[in-house]
C-alpha positions as semicolon CSV with decimal commas, in nm:
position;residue;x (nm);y (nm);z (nm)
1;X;1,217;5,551;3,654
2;X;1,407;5,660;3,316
3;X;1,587;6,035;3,354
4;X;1,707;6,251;3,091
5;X;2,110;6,258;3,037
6;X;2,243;6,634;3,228
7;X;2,227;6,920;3,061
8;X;2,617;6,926;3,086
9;X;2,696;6,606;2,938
10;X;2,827;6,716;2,635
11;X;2,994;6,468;2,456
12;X;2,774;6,142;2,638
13;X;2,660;5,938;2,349
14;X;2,608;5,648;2,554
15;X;2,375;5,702;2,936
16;X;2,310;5,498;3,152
17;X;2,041;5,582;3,379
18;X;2,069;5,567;3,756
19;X;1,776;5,466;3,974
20;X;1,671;5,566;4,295
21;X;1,556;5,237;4,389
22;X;1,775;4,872;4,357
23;X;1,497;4,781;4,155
24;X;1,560;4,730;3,778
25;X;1,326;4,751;3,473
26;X;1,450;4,504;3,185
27;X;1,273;4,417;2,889
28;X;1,380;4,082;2,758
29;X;1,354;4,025;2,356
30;X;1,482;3,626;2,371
31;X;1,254;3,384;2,223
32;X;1,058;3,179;2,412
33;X;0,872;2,874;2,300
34;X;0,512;2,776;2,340
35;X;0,576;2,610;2,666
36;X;0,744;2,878;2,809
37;X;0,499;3,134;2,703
38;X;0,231;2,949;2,833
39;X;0,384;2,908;3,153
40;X;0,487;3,320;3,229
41;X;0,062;3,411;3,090
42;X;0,034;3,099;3,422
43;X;0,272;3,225;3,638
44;X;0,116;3,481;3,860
45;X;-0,197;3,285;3,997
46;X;-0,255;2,927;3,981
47;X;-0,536;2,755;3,797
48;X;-0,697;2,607;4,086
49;X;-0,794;2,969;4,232
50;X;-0,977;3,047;3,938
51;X;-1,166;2,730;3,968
52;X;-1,222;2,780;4,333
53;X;-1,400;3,094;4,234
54;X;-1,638;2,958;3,957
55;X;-1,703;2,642;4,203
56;X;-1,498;2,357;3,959
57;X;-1,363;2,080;4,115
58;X;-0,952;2,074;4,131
59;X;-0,919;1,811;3,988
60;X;-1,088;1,875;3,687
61;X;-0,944;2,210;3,698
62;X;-0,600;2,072;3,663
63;X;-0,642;1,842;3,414
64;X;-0,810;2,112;3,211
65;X;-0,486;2,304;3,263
66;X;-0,286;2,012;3,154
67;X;-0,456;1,943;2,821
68;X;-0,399;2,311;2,752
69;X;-0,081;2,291;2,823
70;X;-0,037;1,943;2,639
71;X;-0,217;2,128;2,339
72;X;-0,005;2,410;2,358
73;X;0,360;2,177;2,310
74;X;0,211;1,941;2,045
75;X;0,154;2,284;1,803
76;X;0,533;2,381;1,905
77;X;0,601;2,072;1,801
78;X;0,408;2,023;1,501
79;X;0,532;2,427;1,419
80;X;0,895;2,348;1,459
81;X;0,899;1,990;1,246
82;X;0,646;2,208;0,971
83;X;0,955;2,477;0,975
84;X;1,199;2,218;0,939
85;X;1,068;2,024;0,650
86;X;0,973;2,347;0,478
87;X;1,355;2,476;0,503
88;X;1,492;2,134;0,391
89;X;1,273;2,105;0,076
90;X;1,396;2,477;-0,005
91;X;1,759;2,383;0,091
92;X;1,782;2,579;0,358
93;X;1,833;2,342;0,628
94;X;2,059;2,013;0,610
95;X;1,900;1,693;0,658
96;X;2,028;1,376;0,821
97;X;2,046;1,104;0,568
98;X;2,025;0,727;0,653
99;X;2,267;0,503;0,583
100;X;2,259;0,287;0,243
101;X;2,168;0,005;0,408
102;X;1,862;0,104;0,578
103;X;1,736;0,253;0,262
104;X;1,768;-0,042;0,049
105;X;1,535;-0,195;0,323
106;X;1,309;0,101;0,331
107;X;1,319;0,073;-0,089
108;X;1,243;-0,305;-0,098
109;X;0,979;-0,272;0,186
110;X;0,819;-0,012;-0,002
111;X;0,817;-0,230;-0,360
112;X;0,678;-0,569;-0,169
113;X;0,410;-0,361;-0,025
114;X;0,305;-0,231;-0,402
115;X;0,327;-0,549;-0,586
116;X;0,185;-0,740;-0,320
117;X;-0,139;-0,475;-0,288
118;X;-0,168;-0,543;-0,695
119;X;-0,093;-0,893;-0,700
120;X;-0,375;-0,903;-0,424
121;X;-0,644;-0,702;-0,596
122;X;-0,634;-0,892;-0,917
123;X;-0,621;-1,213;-0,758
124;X;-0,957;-1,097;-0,564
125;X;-1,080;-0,968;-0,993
126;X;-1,001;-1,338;-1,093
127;X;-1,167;-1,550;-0,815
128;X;-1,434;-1,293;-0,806
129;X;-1,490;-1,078;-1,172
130;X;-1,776;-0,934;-1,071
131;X;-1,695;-0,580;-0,909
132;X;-2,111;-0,572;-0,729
133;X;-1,985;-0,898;-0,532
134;X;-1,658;-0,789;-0,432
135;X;-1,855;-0,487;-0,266
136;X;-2,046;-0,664;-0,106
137;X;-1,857;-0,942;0,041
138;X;-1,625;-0,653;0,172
139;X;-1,898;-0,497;0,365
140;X;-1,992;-0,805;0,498
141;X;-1,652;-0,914;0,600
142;X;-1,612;-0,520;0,761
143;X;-1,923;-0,544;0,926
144;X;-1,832;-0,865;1,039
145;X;-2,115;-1,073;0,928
146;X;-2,133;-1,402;0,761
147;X;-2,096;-1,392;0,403
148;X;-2,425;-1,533;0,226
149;X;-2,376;-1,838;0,047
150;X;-2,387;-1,690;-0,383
151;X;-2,384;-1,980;-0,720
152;X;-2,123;-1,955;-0,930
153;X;-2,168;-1,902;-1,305
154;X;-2,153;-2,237;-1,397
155;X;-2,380;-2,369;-1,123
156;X;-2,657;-2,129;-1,255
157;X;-2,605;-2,237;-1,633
158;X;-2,594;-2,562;-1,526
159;X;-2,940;-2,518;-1,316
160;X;-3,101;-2,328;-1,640
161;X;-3,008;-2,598;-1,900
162;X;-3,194;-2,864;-1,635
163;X;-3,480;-2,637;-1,629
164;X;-3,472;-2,645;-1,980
165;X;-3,418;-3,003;-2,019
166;X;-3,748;-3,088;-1,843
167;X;-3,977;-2,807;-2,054
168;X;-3,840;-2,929;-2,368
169;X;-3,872;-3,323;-2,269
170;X;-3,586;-3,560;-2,123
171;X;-3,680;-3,833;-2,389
172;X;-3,573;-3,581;-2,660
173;X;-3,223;-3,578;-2,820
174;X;-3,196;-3,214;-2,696
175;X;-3,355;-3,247;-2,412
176;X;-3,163;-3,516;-2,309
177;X;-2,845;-3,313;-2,381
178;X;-2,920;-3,057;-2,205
179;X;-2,963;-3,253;-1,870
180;X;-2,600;-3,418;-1,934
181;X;-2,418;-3,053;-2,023
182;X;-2,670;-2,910;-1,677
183;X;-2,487;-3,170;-1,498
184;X;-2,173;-3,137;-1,630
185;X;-2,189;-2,741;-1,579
186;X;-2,285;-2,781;-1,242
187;X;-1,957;-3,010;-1,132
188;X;-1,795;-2,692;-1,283
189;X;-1,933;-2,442;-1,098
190;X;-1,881;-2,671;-0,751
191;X;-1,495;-2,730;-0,838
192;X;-1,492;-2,335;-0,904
193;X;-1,651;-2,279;-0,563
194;X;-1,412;-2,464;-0,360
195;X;-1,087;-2,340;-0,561
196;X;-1,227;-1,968;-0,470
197;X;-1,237;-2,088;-0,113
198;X;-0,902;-2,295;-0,144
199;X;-0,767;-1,989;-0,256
200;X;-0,899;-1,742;-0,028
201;X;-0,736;-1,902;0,220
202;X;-0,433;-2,038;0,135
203;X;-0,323;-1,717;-0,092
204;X;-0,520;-1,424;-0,033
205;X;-0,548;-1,409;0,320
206;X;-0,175;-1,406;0,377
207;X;-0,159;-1,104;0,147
208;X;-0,420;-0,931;0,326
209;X;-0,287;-1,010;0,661
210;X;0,049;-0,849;0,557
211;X;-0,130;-0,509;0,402
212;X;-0,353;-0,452;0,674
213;X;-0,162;-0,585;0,994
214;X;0,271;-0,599;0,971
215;X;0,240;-0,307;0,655
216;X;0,061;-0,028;0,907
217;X;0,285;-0,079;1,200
218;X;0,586;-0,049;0,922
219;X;0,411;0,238;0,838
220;X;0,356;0,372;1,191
221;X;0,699;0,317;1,282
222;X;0,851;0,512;0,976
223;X;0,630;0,798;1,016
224;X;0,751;0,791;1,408
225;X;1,121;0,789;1,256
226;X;1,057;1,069;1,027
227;X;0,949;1,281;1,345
228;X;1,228;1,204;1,538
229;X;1,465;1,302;1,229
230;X;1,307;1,617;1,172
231;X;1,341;1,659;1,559
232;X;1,670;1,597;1,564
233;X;1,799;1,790;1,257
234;X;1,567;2,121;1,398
235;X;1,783;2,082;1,715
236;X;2,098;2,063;1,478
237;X;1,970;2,395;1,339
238;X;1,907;2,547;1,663
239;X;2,204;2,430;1,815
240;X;2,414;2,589;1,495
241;X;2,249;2,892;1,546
242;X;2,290;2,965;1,880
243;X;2,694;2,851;1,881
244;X;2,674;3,123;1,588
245;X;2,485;3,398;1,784
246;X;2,764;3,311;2,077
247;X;3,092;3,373;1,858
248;X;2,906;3,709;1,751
249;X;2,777;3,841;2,097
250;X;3,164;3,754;2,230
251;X;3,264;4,067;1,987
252;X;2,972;4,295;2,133
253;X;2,953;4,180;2,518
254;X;2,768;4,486;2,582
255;X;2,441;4,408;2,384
256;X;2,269;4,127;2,517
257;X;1,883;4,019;2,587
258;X;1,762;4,354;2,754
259;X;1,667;4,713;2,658
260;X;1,988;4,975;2,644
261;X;1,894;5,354;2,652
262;X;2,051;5,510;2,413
263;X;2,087;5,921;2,414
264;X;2,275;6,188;2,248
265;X;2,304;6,512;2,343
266;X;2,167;6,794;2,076
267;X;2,511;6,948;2,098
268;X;2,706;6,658;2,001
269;X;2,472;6,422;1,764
270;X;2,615;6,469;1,418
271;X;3,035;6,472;1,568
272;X;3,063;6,290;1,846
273;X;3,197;5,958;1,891
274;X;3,066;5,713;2,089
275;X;3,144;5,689;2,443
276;X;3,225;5,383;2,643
277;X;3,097;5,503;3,029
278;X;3,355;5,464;3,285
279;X;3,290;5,191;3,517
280;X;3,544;5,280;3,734
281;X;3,402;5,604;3,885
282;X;3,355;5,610;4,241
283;X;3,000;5,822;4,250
284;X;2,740;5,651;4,425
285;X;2,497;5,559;4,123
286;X;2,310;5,287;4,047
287;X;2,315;5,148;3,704
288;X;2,119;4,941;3,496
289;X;2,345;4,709;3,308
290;X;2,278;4,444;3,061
291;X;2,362;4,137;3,084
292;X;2,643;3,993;2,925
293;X;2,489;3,813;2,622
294;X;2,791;3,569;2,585
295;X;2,663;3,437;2,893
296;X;2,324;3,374;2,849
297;X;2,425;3,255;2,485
298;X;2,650;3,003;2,614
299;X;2,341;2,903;2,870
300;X;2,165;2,925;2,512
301;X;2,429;2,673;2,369
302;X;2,372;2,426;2,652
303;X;2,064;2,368;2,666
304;X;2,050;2,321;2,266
305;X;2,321;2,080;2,328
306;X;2,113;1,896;2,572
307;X;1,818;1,863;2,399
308;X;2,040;1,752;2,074
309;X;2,152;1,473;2,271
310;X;1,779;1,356;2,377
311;X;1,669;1,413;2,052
312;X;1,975;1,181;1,938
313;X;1,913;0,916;2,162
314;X;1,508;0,886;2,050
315;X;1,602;0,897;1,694
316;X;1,857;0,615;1,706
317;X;1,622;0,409;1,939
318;X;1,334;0,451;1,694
319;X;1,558;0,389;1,376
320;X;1,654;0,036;1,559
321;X;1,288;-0,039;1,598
322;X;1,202;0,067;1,213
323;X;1,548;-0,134;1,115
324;X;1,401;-0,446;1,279
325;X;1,056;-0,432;1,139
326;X;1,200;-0,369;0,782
327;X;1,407;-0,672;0,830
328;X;1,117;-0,880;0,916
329;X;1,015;-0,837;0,519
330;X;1,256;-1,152;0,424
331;X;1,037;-1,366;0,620
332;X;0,774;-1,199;0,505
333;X;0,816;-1,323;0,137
334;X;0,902;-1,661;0,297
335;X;0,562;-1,700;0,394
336;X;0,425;-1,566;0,002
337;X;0,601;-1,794;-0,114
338;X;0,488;-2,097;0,061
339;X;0,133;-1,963;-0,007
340;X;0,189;-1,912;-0,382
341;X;0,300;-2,282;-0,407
342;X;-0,043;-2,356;-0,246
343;X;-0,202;-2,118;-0,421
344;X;-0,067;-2,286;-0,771
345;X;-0,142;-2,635;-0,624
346;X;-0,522;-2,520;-0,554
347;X;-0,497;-2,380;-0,955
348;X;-0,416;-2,724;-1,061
349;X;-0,646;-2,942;-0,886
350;X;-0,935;-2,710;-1,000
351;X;-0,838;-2,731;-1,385
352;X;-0,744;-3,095;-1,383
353;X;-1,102;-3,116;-1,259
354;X;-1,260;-2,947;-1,478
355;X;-1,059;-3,125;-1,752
356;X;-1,146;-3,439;-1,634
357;X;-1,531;-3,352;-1,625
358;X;-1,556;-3,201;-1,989
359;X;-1,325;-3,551;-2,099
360;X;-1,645;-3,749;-1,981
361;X;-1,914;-3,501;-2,122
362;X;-1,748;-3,508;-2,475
363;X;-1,723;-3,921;-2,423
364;X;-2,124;-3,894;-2,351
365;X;-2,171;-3,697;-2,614
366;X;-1,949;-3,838;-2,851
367;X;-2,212;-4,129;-3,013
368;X;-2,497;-3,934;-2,991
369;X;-2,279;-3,673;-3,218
370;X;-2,165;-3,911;-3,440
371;X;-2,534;-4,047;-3,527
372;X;-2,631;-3,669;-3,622
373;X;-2,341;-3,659;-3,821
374;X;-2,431;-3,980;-4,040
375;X;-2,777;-3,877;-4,058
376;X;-2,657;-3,513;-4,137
377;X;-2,436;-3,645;-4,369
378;X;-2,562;-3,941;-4,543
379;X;-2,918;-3,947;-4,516
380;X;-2,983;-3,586;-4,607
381;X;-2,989;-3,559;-4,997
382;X;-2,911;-3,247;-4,986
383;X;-2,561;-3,340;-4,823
384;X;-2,306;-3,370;-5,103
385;X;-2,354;-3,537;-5,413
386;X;-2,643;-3,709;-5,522
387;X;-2,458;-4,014;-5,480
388;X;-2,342;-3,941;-5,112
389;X;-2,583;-4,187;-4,960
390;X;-2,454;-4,482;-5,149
391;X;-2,111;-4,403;-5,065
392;X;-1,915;-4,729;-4,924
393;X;-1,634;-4,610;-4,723
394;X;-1,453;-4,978;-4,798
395;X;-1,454;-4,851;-5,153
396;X;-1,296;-4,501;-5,140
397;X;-0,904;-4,481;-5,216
398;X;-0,655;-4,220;-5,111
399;X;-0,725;-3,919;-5,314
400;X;-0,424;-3,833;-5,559
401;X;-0,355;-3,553;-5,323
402;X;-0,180;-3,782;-5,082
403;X;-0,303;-3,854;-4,688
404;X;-0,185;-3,705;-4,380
405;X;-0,086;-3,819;-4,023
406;X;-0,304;-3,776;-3,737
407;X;-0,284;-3,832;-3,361
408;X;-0,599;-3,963;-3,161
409;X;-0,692;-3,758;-2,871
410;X;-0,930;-3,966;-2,720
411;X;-1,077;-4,290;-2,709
412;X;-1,360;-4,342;-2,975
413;X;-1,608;-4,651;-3,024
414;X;-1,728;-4,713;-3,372
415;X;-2,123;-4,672;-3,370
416;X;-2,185;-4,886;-3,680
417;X;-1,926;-5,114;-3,960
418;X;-1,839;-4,764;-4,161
419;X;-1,679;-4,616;-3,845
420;X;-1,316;-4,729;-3,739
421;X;-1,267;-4,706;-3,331
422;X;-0,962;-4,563;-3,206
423;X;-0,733;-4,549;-2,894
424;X;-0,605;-4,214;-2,730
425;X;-0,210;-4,140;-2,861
426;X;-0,231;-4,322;-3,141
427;X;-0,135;-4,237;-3,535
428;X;-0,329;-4,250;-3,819
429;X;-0,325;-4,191;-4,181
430;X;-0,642;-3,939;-4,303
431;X;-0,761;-3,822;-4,580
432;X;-1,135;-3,692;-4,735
433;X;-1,325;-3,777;-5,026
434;X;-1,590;-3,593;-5,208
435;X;-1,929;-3,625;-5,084
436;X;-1,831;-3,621;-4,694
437;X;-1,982;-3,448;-4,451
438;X;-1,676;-3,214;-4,346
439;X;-1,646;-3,297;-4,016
440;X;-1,559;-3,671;-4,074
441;X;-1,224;-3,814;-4,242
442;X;-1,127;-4,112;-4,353
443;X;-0,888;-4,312;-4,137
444;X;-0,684;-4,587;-4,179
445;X;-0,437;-4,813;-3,941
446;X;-0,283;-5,121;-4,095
447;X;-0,586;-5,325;-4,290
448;X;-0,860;-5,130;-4,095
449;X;-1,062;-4,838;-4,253
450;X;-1,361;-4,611;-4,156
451;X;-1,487;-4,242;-4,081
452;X;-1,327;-4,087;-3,783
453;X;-1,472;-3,757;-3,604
454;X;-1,269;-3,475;-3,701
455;X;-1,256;-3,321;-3,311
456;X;-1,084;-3,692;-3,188
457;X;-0,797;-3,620;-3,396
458;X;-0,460;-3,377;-3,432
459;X;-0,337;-3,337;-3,758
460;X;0,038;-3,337;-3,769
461;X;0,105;-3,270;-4,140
C-alpha cells in the first residue's frame, strides 16, 4: 500500500513510502528474453494440471509443453541473429571477420563450385543437345527408374537411308549407296552411343557427385558457421552493452530495475532541491528500496560474459569443421582431373573412330565416284568442248600457266589407263586443261601421267 508524503514535509522531493507489512511491491522493467518470458506466463501452475483436467495423457502433455517452449527459443534465436545482421549491414554493429586464409578457401571453394556446375551443364548440352531428352532422362534418373534405351542421330539416318536403299532398289547405283552410307551412319551413331556412356561415367558423374553430395554439406556447414558468428558477435554486442549500462548505473546507484515513487510537495515544486532521504534515522519505518543496479548489472555482465564464452567455443569448433571441409577441395580437383584425362581419352577414341569409318566409306565410294565423273565428264557432250570426249590425257602438256604441288591424302586405284593411282603422303605435280570436268586434275610423278580426283589431293602452292 502506496501513502501520500505528510502534509508537513515541506521541502521532501524525494519519499519513500513505508509499509505496514514486510511485504514489498516492485515492478521490474529488465528485459527478459523469450525463454524467460515463457517460463514466468508457466510459473504458477504446471502443465500437467491443466492436462489432468481436460483428461490428456502427461506425457503428451509435456512434450506439448516442450515443443512450445522449443518454438518459443528458436524465434529468440532467429530474432536476435535477424537483429544482428540487420545492424551489421547498416554499420551499426561490428562483425567478426575471418582470417585471410580461410577466405581464400571459402573464395576458391566458391569458384570450383561455379565452373564446375557450368562445365557440367554444357558437357550434359554436348553429349545430349536435345533439351526434351535431358528432361526426361532427369526424371527418370530422380524417380529412379531405368532410363529407356533412345537411337542416336546417326543410328536413325543410318536406319532411313537403308529403308531407302531397299524402296529405291539395292542393284541401283543409288540404291546401292545408300545401303553403304546407312551402314556407315549407323557405326557412327553406335561409337556416339558408347562415348555418351564412356563419358557419363568417367566425367560427368564425378561432377555431379561433387555438386550434389561434398558441395551441400560445404554448404550446410558454412551456413552453420554463419549462425554461430552472428551468435557470437550479438553476444559481443550484448556483452558491450551491458559493461556500458554498468559504468553508468555506478554514477546513479540509486536507480536500478524497480519502480521509485517520486513526490513533491505543492509548496516546494518549482524551488526546491532534491533531497537525498536520510538513512540514518532511527524511526521505525519500513522502506521500499531499490536495488542497487550496479549489482544486478554486474550479475548482467556475467552472465553475458558466460554466454560469450559458449558462444566462442561453438563458433571456433564449427569454423574447424568448415576449415576442414574447404580443405578437402584440393583433392577434390585431384579427382577432376583424373576424370578429365579420361574424359579426353573417351573424346579421342570416339573421333578416331569415326575417322576411321568415313576413311573406308570414301575408299568404297571412291571408284564408283570416279566412273560418274568420266561419264559426267567425258561422255556427256554437253561437258566442255566439243572435243572433250576425244581428249587423250597422254597428249595434254603443262599449260603455260605453270603446275602446282600437291600432297595425296589417301590411297587411290586407277579405274581405267587415263587415271594415275596414288599412295597416301605423297607429292605430285597438277595442273588442268581445258575441257576437264573440274573436279579432276592432271597429275604427274616421274614418267607417269593421268587424272587424279580433286578431293584425294592438298594443294600446297
Amino acid at each position: 500500500m502506496i501513502n501520500r508524503p505528510p502534509k508537513d514535509g515541506a521541502g521532501c522531493a524525494l519519499y519513500v513510502a513505508p509499509l505496514e507489512a514486510p511485504v514489498s511491491l516492485t515492478v521490474s522493467w529488465r528485459r527478459r528474453s523469450a525463454p524467460e518470458v515463457l517460463e514466468v506466463l508457466e510459473a504458477p501452475e504446471r502443465p500437467e494440471q491443466h492436462a489432468d483436467a481436460a483428461g490428456i495423457q502427461p506425457g503428451l502433455a509435456a512434450r506439448m509443453d516442450f515443443s512450445v517452449k522449443k518454438l518459443a527459443s528458436d524465434a529468440g534465436v532467429f530474432f536476435t541473429r535477424a537483429v544482428q545482421f540487420t545492424e551489421e549491414k547498416l554499420g551499426q554493429a561490428e562483425k567478426t571477420e575471418l582470417d585471410a586464409h580461410f577466405e581464400n578457401l571459402l573464395a576458391r571453394a566458391d569458384t570450383t563450385k561455379n565452373w564446375t556446375e557450368k562445365i557440367f551443364r554444357q558437357t550434359e548440352v554436348l553429349l545430349q543437345p536435345n533439351p526434351s531428352a535431358r528432361i526426361e532422362e532427369f526424371l527418370y534418373e530422380k524417380l529412379d527408374r531405368k532410363i529407356p534405351s533412345r537411337a542416336t542421330n546417326g543410328e536413325l539416318l543410318g536406319q532411313y537411308m537403308l529403308e531407302a536403299a531397299t524402296d529405291f532398289g539395292p542393284g541401283t547405283p543409288y540404291g546401292s549407296t545408300l545401303i553403304k552410307v546407312g551402314e556407315c551412319q549407323r557405326r557412327l551413331g553406335g561409337a556416339e552411343r558408347e562415348f555418351m556412356q564412356t563419358a557419363s561415367v568417367a566425367f560427368l558423374g564425378p561432377l555431379r557427385n561433387f555438386l550434389e553430395g561434398d558441395w551441400r554439406t560445404i554448404s550446410k556447414e558454412r551456413r552453420l558457421l554463419e549462425n554461430r558468428r552472428l551468435d557470437l558477435d550479438a553476444c559481443k554486442t550484448r556483452l558491450k552493452k551491458a559493461k556500458a549500462a554498468e559504468a553508468k548505473a555506478a554514477c546513479l546507484p540509486l536507480i536500478g530495475y524497480e519502480i521509485i515513487l517520486y513526490s513533491f510537495c505543492a509548496s516546494s515544486l518549482a524551488s526546491a532541491p532534491l533531497a537525498t532521504p536520510d538513512f540514518q534515522e532511527t524511526r521505525p519505518r519500513n522502506y521500499v528500496l531499490s536495488a542497487s543496479a550496479a549489482a544486478l548489472w554486474s550479475e548482467e555482465v556475467d552472465k553475458a560474459e558466460q554466454e560469450l564464452r559458449v558462444a566462442q567455443t561453438e563458433f571456433d569448433r564449427q569454423g574447424e569443421v568448415t576449415r576442414l571441409l574447404l580443405e578437402g577441395i584440393g583433392s577434390t580437383h585431384v579427382n577432376h582431373l583424373r576424370c578429365l584425362h579420361e574424359f579426353v581419352e573417351a573424346q579421342a577414341v570416339y573421333y578416331a573412330q569415326c575417322h576411321q569409318y568415313m576413311e573406308d566409306l570414301q575408299k568404297e565410294l571412291g571408284r564408283f565416284q570416279n566412273i560418274f565423273a568420266v561419264n559426267t565428264s567425258f561422255g556427256s557432250p554437253s561437258a566442255g568442248s566439243p572435243g572433250a570426249d576425244a581428249l587423250r590425257v597422254e597428249e595434254v602438256k603443262p599449260p603455260p600457266a605453270g603446275t602446282r604441288k600437291a600432297k595425296v591424302l589417301y590411297d587411290y586405284d586407277a579405274a581405267d589407263t587415263s587415271e594415275l593411282s596414288l599412295l597416301a603422303d605423297e607429292l605430285i605435280t597438277v595442273y588442268t586443261v581445258p575441257g576437264m570436268d573440274p573436279d579432276w586434275l592432271v597429275g604427274e610423278k616421274g614418267n607417269q601421267k593421268g587424272k587424279v580426283p580433286v578431293t584425294y589431293l592438298e594443294l600446297l602452292s
